[in-house]
C-alpha positions as CSV (number, residue, x, y, z in Angstrom):
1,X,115.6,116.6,56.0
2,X,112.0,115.0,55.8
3,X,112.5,114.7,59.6
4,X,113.6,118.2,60.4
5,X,110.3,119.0,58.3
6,X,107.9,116.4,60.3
7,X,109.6,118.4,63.5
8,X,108.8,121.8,62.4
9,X,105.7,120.9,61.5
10,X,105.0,119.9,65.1
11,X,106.2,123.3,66.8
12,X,103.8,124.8,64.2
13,X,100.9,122.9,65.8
14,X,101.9,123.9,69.6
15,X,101.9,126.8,68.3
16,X,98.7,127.1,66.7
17,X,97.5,125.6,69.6
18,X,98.2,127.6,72.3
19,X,96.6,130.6,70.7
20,X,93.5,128.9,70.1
21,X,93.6,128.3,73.7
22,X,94.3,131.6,75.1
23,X,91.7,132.7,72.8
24,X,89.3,130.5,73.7
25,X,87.4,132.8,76.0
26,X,83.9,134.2,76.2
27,X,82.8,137.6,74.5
28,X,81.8,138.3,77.8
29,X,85.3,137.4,79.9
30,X,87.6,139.8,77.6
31,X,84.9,142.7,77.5
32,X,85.4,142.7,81.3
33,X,88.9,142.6,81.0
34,X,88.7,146.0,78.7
35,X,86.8,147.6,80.9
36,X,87.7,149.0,84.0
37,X,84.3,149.5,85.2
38,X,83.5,145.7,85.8
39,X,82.6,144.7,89.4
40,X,83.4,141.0,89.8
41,X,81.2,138.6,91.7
42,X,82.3,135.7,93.2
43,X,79.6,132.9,94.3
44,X,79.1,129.3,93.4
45,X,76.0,130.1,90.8
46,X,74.8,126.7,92.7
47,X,73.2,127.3,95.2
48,X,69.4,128.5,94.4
49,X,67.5,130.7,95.1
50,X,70.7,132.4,95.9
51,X,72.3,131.9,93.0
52,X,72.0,129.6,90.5
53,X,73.9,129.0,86.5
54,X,71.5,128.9,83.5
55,X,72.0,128.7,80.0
56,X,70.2,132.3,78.8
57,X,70.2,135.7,79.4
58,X,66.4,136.1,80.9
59,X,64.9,137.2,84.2
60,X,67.7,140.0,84.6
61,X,70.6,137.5,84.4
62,X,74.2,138.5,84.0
63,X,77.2,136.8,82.3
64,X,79.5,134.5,84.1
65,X,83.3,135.1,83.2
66,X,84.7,132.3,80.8
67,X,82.0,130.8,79.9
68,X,78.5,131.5,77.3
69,X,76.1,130.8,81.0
70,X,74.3,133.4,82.6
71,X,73.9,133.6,86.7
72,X,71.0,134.7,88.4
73,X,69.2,134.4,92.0
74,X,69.0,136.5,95.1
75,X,72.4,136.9,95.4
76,X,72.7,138.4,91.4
77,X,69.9,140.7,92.2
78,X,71.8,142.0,95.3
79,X,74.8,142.5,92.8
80,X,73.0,144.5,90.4
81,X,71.6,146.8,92.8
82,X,75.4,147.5,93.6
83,X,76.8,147.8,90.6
84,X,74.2,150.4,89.7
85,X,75.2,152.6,92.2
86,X,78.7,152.2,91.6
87,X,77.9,152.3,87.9
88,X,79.6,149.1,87.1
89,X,78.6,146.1,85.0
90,X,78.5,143.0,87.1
91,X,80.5,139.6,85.8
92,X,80.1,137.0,87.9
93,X,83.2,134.9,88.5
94,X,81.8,131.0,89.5
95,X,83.8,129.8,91.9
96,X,83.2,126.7,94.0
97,X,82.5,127.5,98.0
98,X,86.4,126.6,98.9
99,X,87.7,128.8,96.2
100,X,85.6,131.9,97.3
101,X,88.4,132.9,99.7
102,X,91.2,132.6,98.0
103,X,89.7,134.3,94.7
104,X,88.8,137.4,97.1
105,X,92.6,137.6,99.2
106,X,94.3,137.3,95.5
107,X,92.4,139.5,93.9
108,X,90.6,137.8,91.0
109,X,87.2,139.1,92.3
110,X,86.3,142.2,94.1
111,X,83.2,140.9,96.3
112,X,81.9,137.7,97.7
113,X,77.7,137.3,97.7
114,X,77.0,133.8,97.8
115,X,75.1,133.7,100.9
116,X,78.1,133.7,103.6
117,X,77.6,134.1,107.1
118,X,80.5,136.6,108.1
119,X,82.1,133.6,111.1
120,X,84.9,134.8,113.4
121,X,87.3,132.1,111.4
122,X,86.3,133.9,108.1
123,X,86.4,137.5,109.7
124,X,90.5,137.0,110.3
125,X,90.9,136.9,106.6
126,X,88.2,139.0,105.0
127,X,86.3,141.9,105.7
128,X,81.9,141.7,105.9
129,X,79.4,144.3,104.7
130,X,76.4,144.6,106.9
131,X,73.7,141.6,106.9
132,X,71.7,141.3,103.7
133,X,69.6,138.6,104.9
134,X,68.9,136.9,108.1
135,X,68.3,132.7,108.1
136,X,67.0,130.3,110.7
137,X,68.7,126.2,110.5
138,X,66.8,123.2,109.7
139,X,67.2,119.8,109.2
140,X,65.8,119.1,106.1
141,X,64.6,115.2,105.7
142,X,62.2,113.4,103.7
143,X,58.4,113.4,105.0
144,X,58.3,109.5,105.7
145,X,62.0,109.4,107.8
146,X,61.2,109.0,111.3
147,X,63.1,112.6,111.9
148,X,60.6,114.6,110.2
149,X,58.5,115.3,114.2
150,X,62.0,115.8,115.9
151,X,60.8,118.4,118.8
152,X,64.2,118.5,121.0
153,X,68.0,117.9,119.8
154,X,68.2,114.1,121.2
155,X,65.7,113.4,119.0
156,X,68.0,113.0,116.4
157,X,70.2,109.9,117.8
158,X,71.5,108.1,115.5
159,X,70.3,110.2,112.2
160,X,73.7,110.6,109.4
161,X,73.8,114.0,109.3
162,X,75.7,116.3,106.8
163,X,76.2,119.9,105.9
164,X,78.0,121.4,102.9
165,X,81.9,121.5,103.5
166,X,83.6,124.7,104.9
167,X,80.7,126.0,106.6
168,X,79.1,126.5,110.4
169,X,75.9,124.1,109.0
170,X,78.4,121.2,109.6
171,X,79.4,122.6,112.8
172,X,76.0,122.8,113.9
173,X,75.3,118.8,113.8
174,X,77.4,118.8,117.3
175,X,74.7,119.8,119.2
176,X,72.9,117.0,117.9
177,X,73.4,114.8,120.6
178,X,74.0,111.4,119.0
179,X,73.6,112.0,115.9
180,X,76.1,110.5,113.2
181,X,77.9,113.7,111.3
182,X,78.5,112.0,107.6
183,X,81.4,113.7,105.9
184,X,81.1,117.2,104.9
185,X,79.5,117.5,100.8
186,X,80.9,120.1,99.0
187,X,77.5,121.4,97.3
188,X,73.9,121.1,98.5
189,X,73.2,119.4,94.9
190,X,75.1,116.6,96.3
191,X,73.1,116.6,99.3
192,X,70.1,117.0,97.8
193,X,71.2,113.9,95.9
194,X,72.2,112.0,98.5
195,X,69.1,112.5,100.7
196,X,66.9,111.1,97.8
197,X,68.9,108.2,97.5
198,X,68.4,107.0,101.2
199,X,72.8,107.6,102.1
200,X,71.8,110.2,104.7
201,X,68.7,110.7,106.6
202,X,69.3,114.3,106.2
203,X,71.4,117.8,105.9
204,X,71.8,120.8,108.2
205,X,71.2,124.4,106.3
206,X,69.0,127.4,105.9
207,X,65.1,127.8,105.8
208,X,65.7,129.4,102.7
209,X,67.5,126.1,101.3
210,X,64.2,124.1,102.4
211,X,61.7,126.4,100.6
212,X,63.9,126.3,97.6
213,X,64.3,122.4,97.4
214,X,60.4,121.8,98.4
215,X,59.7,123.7,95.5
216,X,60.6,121.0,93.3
217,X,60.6,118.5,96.1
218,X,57.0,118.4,98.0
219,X,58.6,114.9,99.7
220,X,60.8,116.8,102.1
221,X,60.0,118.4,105.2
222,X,62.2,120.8,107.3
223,X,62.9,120.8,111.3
224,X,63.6,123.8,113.0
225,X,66.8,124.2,115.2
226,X,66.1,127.5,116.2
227,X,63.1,126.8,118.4
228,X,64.6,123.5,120.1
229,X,65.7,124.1,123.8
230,X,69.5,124.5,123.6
231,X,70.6,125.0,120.1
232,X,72.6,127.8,120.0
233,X,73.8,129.8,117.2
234,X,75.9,133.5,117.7
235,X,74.0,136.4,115.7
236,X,76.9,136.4,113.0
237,X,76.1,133.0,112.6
238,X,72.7,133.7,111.0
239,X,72.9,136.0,108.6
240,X,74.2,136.5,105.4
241,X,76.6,139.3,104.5
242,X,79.0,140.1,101.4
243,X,83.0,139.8,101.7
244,X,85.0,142.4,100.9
245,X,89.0,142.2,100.7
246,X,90.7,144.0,103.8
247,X,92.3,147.2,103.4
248,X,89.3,147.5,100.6
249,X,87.4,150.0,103.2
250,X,86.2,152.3,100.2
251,X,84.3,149.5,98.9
252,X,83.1,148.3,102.3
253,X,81.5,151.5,102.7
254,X,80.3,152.2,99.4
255,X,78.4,148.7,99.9
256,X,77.1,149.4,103.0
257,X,75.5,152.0,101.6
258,X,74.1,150.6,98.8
259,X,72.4,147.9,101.5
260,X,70.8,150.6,103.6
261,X,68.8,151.8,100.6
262,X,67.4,148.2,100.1
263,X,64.2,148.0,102.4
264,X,63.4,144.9,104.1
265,X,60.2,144.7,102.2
266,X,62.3,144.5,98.3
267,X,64.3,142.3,100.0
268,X,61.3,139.6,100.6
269,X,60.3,140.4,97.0
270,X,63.7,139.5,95.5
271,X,64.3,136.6,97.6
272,X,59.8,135.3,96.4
273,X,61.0,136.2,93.2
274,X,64.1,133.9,93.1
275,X,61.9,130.9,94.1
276,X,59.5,131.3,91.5
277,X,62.2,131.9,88.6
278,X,64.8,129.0,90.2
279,X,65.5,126.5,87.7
280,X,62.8,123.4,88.0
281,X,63.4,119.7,88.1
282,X,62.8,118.4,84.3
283,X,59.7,119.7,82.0
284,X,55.8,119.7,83.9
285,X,54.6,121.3,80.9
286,X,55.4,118.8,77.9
287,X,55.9,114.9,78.4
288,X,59.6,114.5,76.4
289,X,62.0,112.4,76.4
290,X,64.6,113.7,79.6
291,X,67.9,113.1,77.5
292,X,65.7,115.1,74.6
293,X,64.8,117.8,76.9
294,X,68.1,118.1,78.4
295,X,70.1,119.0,75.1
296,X,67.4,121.1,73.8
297,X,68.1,123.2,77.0
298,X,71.8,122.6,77.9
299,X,73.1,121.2,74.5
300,X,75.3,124.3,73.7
301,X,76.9,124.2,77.7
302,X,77.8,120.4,76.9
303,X,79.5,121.0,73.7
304,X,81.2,124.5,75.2
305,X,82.5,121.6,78.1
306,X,83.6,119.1,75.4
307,X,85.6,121.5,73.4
308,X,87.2,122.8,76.3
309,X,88.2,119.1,77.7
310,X,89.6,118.4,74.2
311,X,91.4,121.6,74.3
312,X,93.0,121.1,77.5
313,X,93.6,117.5,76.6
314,X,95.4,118.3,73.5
315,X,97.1,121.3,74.1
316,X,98.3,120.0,77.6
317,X,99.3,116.8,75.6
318,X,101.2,118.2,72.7
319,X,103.3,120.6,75.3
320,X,103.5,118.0,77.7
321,X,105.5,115.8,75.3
322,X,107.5,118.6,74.0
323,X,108.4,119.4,78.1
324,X,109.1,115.6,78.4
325,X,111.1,115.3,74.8
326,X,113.5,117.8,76.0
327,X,113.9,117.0,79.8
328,X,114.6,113.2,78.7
329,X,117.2,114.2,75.9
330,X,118.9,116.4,78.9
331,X,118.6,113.3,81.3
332,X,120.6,111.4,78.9
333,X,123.4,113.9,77.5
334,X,126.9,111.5,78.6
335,X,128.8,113.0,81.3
336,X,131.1,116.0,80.0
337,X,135.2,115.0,80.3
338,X,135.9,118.9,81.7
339,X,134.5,119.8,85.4
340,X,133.0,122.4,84.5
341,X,130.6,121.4,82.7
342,X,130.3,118.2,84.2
343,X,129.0,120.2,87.5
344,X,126.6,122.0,85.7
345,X,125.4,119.1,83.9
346,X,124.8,118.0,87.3
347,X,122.7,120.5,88.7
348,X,120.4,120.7,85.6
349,X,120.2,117.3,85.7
350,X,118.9,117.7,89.8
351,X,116.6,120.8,89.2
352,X,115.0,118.7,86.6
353,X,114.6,115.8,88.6
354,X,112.9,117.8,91.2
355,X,110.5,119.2,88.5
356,X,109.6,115.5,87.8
357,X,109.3,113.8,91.8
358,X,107.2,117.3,92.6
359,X,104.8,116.7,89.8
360,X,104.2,113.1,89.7
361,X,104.2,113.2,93.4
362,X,101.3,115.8,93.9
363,X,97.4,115.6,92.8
364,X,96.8,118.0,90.1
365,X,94.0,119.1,92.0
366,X,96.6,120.7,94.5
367,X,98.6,121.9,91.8
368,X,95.7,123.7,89.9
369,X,94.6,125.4,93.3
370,X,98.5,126.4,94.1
371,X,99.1,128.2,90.6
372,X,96.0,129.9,90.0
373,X,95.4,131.5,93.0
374,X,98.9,131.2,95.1
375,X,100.6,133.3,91.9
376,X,97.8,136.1,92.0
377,X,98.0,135.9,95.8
378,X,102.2,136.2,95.7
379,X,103.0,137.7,92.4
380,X,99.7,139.2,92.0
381,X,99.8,138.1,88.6
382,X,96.3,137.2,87.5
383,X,96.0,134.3,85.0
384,X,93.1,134.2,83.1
385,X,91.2,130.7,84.2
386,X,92.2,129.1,80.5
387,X,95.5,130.0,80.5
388,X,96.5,128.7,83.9
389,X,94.5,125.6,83.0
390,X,96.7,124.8,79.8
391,X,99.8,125.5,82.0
392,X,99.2,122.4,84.5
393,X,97.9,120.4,82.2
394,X,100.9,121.1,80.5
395,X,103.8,121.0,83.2
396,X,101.9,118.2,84.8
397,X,102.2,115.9,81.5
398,X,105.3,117.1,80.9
399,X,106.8,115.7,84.3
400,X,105.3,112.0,83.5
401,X,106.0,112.0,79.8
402,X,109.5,112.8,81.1
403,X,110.4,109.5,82.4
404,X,108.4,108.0,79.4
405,X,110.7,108.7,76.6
406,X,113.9,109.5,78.9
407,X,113.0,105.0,79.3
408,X,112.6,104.8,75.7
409,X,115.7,107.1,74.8
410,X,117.6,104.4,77.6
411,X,115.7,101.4,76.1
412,X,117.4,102.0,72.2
413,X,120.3,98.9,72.0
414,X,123.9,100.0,72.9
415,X,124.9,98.5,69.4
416,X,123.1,101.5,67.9
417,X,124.9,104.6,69.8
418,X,128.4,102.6,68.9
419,X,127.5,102.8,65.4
420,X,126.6,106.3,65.0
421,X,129.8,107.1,67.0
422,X,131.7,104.9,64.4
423,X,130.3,106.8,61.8
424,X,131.3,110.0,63.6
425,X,128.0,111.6,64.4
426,X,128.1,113.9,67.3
427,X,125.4,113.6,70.6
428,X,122.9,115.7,68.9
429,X,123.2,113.8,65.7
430,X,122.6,110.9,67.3
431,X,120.1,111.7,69.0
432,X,117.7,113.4,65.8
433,X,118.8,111.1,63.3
434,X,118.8,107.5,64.9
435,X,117.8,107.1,69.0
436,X,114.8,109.9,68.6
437,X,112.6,108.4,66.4
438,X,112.8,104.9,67.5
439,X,112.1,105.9,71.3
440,X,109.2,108.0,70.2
441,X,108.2,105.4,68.2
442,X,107.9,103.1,70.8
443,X,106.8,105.8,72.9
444,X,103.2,106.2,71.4
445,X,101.2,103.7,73.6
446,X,102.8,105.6,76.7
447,X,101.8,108.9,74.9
448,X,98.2,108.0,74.0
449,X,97.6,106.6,77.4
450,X,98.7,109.8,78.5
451,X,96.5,112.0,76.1
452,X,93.5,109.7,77.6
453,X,94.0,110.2,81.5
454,X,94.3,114.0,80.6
455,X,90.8,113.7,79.2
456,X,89.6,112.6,82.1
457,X,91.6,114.5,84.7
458,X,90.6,118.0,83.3
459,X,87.6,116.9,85.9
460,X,89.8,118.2,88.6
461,X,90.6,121.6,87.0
462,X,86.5,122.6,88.7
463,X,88.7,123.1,91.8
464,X,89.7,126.6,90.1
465,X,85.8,126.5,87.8
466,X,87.0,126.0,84.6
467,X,84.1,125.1,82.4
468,X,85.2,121.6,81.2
469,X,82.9,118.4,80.8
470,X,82.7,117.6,84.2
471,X,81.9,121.0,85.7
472,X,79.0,121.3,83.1
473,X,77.5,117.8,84.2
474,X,77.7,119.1,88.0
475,X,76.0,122.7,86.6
476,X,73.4,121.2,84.8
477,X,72.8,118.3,87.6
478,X,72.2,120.9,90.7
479,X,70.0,123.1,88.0
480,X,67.4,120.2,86.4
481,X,67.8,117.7,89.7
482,X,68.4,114.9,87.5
483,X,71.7,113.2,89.3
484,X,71.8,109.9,88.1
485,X,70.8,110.2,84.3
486,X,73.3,113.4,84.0
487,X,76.4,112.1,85.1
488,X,75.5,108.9,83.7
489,X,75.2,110.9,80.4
490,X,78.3,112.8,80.9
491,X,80.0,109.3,81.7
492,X,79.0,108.5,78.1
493,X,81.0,111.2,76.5
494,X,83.9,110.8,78.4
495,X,83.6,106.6,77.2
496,X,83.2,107.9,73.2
497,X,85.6,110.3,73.8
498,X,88.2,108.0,75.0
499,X,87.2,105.3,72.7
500,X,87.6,107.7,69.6
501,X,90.9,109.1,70.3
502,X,92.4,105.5,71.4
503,X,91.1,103.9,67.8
504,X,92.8,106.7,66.2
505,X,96.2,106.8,67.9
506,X,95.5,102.8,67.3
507,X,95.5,103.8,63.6
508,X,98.6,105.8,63.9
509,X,100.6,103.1,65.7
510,X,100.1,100.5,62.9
511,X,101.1,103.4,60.0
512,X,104.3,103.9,61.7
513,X,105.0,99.8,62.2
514,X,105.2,99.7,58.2
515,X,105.0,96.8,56.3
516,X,106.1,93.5,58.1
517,X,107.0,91.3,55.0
518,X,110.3,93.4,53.8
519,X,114.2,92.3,54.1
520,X,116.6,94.5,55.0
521,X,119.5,95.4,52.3
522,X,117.9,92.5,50.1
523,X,117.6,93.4,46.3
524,X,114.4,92.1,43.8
525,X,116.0,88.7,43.5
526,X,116.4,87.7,47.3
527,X,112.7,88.6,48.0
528,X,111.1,87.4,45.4
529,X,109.6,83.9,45.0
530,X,111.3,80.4,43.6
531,X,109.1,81.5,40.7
532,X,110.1,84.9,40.3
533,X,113.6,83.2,41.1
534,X,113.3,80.6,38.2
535,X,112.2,83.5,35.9
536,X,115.0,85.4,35.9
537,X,117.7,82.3,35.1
């Protein structure tokens, strides 16, 4: 019975768990989903002076959906003009650039301002508001590379050039004769990066990126395209416009109209305004420690991203095993005498199989990116960000833990399952009483190993922007321009998070080993010493 107990007990705490999880959303995230009138923003809130994350509501910043940051920039201000007209409250949802598209075509945002050039290619999918802004292309480089007085395109032979991923920038390097295009980054933070550590001489993008990086950069200079003989660029190409889902034509034209009544000239003072309030590399005014000033300003976004990687972890964990507890028990269930059941034995047996190869044998990365948005996009059922999180963390664990104890159920001596039967106990009886607690037993260092990699894969769930650790380094990173010491910091937690959680399961393991000076079936006599012995003649 004291097992049946230690089982129940375990059920309570999935249980338990998963509500904290589904309820571990921002104030902000279920107010929107309350009310109607929400008009949801997708951008990367990465990208200033367009848009930007930061951890307080100031300078006319709005709330970004699952999470306790704020977004502002060009791009927010642009919202908010819209949103007043259609007298809605603008969330943004922060997306990374690759996600944009999907999140519009399922339906999990409504429009798309993150500074996106409305491309033929991206024109078959979506549907483009009028231009809200119109950009020149530079190269931007440091001052002292010998690309900074480029006057034609050949003068950039043999420069490593790179643009961010998905976009025409990286297209663009072509007509570069001779230059070497570097693989495609996926943010300008990491280019930004990159360029200050000498990997690439330099990145294609807008004059607007240059003014916003020389603001905290005076070390960079930008080239012009635009004015070299035979760069070309179509008109669509060079201006910025807001993505709306087709078949959405109200919107379209309610937008349209909104960006009529914005002159040109409070356009320029949005845009001078985002400059000056765009988040600045470290503290000019006060000389503090970096790591001191860095949790003074971002210490509540790093705990939010720890207790959502230990959710995710645990949760994901605790299902996981329960997933892989019962597909291994099913795995090993002896082959029925009657056909019938023998056949259907059979086919659970495959379908779980599949379950397992398709799981193990894709990148959660490609999982995370399949459910969230391929279910709203098919099923048009919208999982919150959370939710769908704890789900392939879940299903993913599940799958490997599978094989874990279906080896340990496999592993327990033959010797064992004869003598249960020759007690009489049935399948199941064997199975809770006597194979069970051995094979989880012997389990644990499989399971704890398991609990550890899902710490550190939650890193992948950013593919679909859920606020764990890792996406709160990369936010705080592209916002104080501090690469190196903030992953290196975030690298840290992960390490004493790891550490922590492996001493304890440690401590765990060596409970359940008992005592190792005991004799089975031996009473007070046998055990005792020649002393003890002598004692009791």
């Amino acid at each position: 019975m004291k097992s049946r107990f230690r089982w129940i007990a375990a059920l309570l705490t999935i249980l338990i768990s998963l509500f904290i999880g589904f309820s571990f959303n921002s104030r902000e995230a279920q107010a929107a989903k309350k009310d109607s009138s929400v008009l949801k923003i997708g951008m990367e809130a990465n990208y200033p002076p367009y848009n930007w994350t930061q951890p307080k509501k100031t300078n006319g910043a709005v709330p970004i959906d699952g999470s306790n940051s704020y977004a502002n920039g060009y791009d927010v201000q642009i919202a908010k003009i819209i949103g007043k007209r259609l007298h809605k409250k603008v969330v943004v949802e922060k997306t990374q650039w690759d996600g944009l598209l999907p999140a519009l075509t399922s339906g999990k945002i409504d429009l798309i301002i993150a500074g996106m050039s409305p491309t033929a290619e991206r024109r078959k999918a979506i549907n483009f508001s009028e231009p809200y802004r119109k950009s020149t292309f530079v190269v931007i480089t440091n001052k002292a590379s010998k690309y900074s007085n480029a006057k034609k395109l050949s003068d950039f032979k043999g420069a490593k050039l790179t643009a961010q991923q998905g976009t025409l920038h990286y297209d663009l390097i072509k007509q570069l004769k001779g230059a070497k295009r570097e693989p495609a980054m996926r943010d300008f933070s990491a280019m930004r990066q990159s360029l200050a550590s000498g990997t690439i001489d330099g990145y294609v993008a807008e004059d607007i990126e240059f003014e916003s990086y020389h603001n905290v950069n005076p070390n960079i200079i930008a080239v012009s395209l635009n004015k070299m003989a035979g760069f070309k660029v179509n008109h669509d190409d060079s201006v910025t416009s807001i993505g709306v889902k087709k078949g959405n034509t109200k919107l379209l034209n309610e937008v349209n109209a909104t960006l009529r009544t914005i002159s040109n000239k409070k356009r320029e003072q949005l845009m001078s305004q985002a400059i000056k309030e765009q988040p600045k590399a470290g503290n000019e005014t006060k000389k503090e420690n970096w790591l001191v000033t860095t949790w003074k300003q971002y210490g509540g976004m790093i705990m939010s991203g720890i207790g959502m990687t230990l959710l995710l972890a645990l949760v994901g964990t605790v299902v996981g095993f329960f997933i892989g507890l019962l597909i291994g028990i099913v795995r090993t269930i002896p082959t029925p005498t009657t056909r019938g059941k023998r056949w259907a034995l059979n086919v659970v047996k495959w379908l779980l199989s599949v379950y397992v190869e398709i799981f193990r044998g894709t990148p959660m990365m490609v999982q995370a990116a399949v459910i969230y948005y391929g279910i709203a996009q098919f099923w048009h059922l919208n999982l919150n960000r959370t939710i769908a999180a704890l789900i392939i963390v879940s299903i993913n664990t599940g799958a490997y833990l599978a094989e874990v104890i279906r080896g340990g159920i496999i592993s327990t001596p033959e010797g064992q399952f004869e003598a249960a039967s020759a007690l009489g106990m049935t399948h199941s009886q064997k199975m809770w009483h006597i194979i069970l607690p051995q094979a989880i037993k012997n389990c644990l260092p499989s399971i704890t190993n398991e609990f550890i990699v899902n710490i550190k894969d939650t890193s992948v769930l950013s593919i679909i922007s859920v606020s764990e650790l890792f996406f709160v380094g990369t936010t705080i990173a592209s916002q104080s321009f501090k690469f190196f010491p903030t992953y290196l910091m975030i690298s840290a937690i992960y390490l004493i998070l790891t550490f922590t959680i492996t001493r304890i399961f440690n401590f765990i393991e060596k409970k359940l080993e008992g005592k190792k000076n005991y004799n089975l079936m031996a009473n007070q006599v046998q055990v005792g010493t020649p002393k003890d012995a002598g004692a009791n003649n």
